[in-house]
BALOMAR-127070 format. One record per residue (C-alpha): residue number from 1; residue in one letter; x, y, z. Coordinates in steps of 0.5 Angstrom, whole numbers, plus 500, padded with zeros to 3 digits. Layout:
! residues N
{NUM,'a',{X,Y,Z}}
...
! end
This chain:
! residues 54
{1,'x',{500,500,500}}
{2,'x',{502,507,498}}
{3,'x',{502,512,504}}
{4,'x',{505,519,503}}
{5,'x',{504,526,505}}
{6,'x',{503,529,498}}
{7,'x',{495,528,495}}
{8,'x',{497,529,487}}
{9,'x',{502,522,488}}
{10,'x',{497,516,485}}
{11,'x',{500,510,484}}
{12,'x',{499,510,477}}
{13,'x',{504,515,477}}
{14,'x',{508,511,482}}
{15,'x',{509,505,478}}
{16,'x',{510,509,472}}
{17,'x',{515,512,474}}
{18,'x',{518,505,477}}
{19,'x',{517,502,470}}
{20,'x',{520,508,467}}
{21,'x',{527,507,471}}
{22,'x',{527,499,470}}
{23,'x',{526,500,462}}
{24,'x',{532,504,462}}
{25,'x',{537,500,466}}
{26,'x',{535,494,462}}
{27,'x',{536,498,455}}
{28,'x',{543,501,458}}
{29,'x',{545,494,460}}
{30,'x',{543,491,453}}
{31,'x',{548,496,451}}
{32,'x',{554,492,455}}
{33,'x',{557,485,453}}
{34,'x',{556,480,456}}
{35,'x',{550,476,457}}
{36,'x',{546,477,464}}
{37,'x',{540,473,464}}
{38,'x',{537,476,470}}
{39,'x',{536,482,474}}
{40,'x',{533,483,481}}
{41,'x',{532,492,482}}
{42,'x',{531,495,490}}
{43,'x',{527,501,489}}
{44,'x',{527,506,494}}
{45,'x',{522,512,493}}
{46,'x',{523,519,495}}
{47,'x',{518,524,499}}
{48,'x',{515,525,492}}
{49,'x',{515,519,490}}
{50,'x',{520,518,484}}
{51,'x',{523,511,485}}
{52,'x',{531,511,485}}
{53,'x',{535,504,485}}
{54,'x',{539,502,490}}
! end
């Protein structure tokens, strides 16, 4: 559950902000050589809300 001070922080736009940053490391990793199969992603939000990985 989301729980925060700010009332113009939905979950919608959580999540977007969460898949935006998970998309982005993907394609940056699809740029280096080697092969990485899988990825585990620790994700912390900050007071507005916008998802840093850790």
């Amino acid at each position: 559950m989301l729980q925060c001070n700010n009332p113009s922080l939905s979950f919608q736009k959580v999540h977007s902000h969460i898949l935006k940053v998970c998309h982005s490391f993907c394609n940056l990793m699809e740029k280096r050589e080697g092969h990485f199969a899988e990825f585990g992603l620790d994700i912390v939000l900050d007071e507005d809300g916008y998802p840093w990985i850790l």
